[in-house]
C-alpha positions in Angstrom: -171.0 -22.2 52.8 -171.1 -23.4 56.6 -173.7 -20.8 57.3 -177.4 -20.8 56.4 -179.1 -17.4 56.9 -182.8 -17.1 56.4 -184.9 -13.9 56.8 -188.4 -13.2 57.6 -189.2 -9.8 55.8 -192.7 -9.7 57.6 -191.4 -10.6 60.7 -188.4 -9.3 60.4 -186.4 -11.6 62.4 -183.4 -13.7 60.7 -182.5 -17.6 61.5 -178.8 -18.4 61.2 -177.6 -22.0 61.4 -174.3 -23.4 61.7 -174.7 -25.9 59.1 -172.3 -28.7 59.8 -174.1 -31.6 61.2 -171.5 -34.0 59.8 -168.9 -32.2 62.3 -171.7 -31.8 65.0 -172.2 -28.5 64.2 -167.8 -27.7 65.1 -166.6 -24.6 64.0 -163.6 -24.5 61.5 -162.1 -21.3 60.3 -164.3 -20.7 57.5 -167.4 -21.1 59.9 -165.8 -18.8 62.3 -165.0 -16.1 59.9 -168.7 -16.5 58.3 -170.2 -16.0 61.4 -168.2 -12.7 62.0 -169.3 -11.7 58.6 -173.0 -11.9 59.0 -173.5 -10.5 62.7 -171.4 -7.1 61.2 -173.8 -7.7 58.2 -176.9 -7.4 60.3 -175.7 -4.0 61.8 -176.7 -2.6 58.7 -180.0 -4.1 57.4 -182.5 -2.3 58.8 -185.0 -5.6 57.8 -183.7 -7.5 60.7 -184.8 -6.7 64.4 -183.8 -9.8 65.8 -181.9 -12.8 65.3 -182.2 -16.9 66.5 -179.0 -18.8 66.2 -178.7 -22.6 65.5 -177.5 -25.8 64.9 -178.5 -28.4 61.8 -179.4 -31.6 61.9 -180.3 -32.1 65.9 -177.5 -33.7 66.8 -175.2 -30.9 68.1 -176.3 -26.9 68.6 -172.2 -26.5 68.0 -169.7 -28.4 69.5 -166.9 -26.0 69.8 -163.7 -25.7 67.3 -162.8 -27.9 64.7 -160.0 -30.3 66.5 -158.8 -30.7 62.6 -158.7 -27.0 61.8 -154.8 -25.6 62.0 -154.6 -22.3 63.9 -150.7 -20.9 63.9 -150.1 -19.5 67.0 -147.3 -16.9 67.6 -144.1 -17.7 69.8 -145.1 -15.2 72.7 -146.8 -16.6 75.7 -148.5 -13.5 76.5 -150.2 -13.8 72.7 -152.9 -16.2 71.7 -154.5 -16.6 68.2 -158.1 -17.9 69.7 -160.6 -17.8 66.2 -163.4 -18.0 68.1 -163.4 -14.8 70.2 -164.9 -13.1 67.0 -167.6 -15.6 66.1 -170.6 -13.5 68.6 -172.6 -11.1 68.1 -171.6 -8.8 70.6 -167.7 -9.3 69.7 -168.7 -7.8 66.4 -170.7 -4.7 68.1 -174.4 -6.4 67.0 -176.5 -5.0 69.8 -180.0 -6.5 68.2 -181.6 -9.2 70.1 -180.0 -13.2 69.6 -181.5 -16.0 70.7 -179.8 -19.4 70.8 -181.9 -22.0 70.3 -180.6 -25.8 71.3 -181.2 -29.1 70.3 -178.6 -31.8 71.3 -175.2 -30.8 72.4 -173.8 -27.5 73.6 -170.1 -28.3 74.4 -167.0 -26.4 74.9 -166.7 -23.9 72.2 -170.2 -23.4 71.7 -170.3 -20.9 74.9 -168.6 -18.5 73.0 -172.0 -18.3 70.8 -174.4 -18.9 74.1 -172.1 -16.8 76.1 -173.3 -13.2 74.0 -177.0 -14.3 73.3 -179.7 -13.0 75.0 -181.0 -15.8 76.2 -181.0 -19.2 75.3 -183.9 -21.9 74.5 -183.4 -25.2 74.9 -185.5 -29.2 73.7 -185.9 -31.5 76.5 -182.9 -33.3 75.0 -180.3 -30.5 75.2 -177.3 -31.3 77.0 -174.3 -29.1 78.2 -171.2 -29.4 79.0 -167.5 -28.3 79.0 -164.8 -30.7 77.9 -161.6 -28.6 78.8 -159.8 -30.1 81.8 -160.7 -33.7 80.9 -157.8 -33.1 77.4 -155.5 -30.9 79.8 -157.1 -27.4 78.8 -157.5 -24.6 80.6 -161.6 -23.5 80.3 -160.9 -19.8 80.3 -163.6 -17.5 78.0 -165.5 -20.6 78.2 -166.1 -20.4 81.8 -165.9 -16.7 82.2 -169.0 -16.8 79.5 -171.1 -19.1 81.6 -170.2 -17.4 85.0 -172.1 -14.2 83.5 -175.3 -16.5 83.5 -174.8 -19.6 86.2 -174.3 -19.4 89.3 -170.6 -19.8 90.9 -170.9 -23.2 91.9 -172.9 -24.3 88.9 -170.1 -22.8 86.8 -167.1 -24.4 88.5 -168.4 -27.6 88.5 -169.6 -27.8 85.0 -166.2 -26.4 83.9 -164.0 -28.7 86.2 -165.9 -31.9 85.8 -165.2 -32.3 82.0 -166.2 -34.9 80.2 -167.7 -37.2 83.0 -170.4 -35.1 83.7 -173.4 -33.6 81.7 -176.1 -30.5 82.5 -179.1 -31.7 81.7 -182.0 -28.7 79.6 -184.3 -29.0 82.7 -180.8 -28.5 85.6 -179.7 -25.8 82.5 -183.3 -24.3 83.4 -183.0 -24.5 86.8 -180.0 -22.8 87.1 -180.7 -19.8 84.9 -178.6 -21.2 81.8 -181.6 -21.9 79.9 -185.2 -19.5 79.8 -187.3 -22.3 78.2 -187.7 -26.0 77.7 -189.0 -27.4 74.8 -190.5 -30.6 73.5 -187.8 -32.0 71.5 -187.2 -30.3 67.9 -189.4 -27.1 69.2 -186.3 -25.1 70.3 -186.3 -23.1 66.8 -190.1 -22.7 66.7 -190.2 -21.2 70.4 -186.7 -19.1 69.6 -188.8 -17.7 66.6 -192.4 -17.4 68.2 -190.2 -15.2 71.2 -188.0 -13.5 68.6 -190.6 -12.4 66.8 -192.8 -10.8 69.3 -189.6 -8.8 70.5 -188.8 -7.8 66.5 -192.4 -6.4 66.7 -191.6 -3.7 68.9 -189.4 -0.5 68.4 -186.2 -1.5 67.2 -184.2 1.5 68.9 -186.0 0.5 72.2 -184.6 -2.9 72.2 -181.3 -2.4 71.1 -180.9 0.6 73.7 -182.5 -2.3 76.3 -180.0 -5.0 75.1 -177.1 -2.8 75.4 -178.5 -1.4 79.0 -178.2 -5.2 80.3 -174.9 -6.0 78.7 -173.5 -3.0 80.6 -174.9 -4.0 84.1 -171.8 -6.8 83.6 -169.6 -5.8 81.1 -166.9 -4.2 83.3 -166.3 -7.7 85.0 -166.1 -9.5 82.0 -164.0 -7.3 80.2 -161.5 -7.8 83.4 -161.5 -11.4 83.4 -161.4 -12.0 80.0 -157.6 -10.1 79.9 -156.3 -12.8 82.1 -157.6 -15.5 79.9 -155.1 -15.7 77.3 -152.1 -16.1 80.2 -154.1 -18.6 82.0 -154.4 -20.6 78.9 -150.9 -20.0 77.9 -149.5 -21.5 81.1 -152.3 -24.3 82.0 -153.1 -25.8 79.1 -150.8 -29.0 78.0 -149.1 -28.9 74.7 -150.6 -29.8 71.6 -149.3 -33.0 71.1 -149.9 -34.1 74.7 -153.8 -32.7 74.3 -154.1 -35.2 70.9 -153.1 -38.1 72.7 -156.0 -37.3 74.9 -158.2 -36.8 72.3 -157.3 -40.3 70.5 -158.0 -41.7 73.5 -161.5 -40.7 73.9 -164.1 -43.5 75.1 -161.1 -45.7 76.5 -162.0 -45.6 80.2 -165.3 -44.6 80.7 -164.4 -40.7 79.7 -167.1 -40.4 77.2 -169.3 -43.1 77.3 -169.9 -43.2 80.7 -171.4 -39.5 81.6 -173.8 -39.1 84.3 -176.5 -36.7 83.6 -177.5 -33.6 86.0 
């Protein structure tokens, strides 16, 4: 198992971890499809009233897909096999409170999962940041995630500045990514402490509440994600091309020399 999910019968609030610190926390296609499993799982246990999402070992909160995971794509440009559009909560109709709780890296990927919590606590140490453009991808659901959260500017510059650049927990705070700062390691322990005071109160009042904030943007999103898949189809580079970006990684400054924001 790649997934670790604990629940607090008195509390009644469940702690999910993605539990591949070896990987930084990257999501293969057993992850993604464990993930999936549990959010539908939650719809029907009654015990849990709210949720806090994870990453093990402090290193990474997730760091997006598994570069080594093989997803078959079909031949039409206008189709896209992208695993990790089902690995949120909201993608599998779970309408009970998540929080995401970081430590360490948050990268590419990984705004899938931030992208349909509720809000998002974050250690001191946190970093953000997109990778896309800097290995010839287009950041499409990626960006469209963040833009329901960041501002415009803050969005496009994250997404276009790649690798060379990295979002800090107190700039994430700042510019509404992030609802609290931690000390470092007391991301989980403040995502529980909040989850728990919300899991206290009447379930159907929360989950009507969540679902009342989600609509106040869901049309827009709904919209931009349909011209995702085309954007990707014609911007990205081919696969090969992307690798040889990948291998390359550090030569240059493109890794190992990121400025903080």
């Amino acid at each position: 198992m790649t997934l670790r999910t604990e629940k607090d019968e008195e509390t009644g609030v469940a702690l999910v971890t993605v539990d591949r610190p070896e990987k930084l926390n990257a999501i293969d296609l057993t992850t993604a499809a464990e993930l999936a499993a549990a959010w539908r799982a939650f719809r029907y246990d009654d015990g849990v009233r709210a949720v806090v999402l994870t990453g093990a070992g402090g290193r990474a909160f997730c760091t997006g897909i598994d570069r080594s995971a093989h997803v078959p794509q079909p031949s039409s440009p206008y189709a896209i096999d992208d695993p990790l559009l089902t690995i949120g909560p909201k993608a599998n109709d779970l309408w009970k409170p998540v929080i995401a709780a970081v430590e360490g890296m948050a990268c590419g990927g990984a705004f899938y999962l931030l992208g349909e919590a509720e809000f998002v606590v974050a250690s001191q140490e946190a970093t953000f940041f997109d990778p896309h453009t800097t290995y010839g991808m287009v950041s499409a659901y990626e960006a469209i995630a963040m833009a329901q959260r960041m501002p415009f500017g803050e969005v496009a510059r994250m997404s276009l500045m790649g690798t060379a650049e990295r979002v800090t927990a107190r700039r994430a705070y700042e510019t509404g990514l992030v609802s609290e700062v931690t000390a470092p390691g007391d991301a989980v322990a403040a995502a529980l402490s909040a989850a728990g005071v919300i899991a206290s109160y009447p379930t159907e009042a929360v989950q009507g509440t969540v679902r009342a904030v989600w609509s106040a943007k869901e049309a827009a999103r709904t919209q931009a994600m349909a011209h995702a898949p085309h954007l990707i189809a014609l911007g990205n580079l081919p696969p090969e091309r992307q690798s040889e970006l990948f291998r390359g990684r550090g030569a240059g400054g493109k890794d190992g020399g990121f400025r903080p924001r």
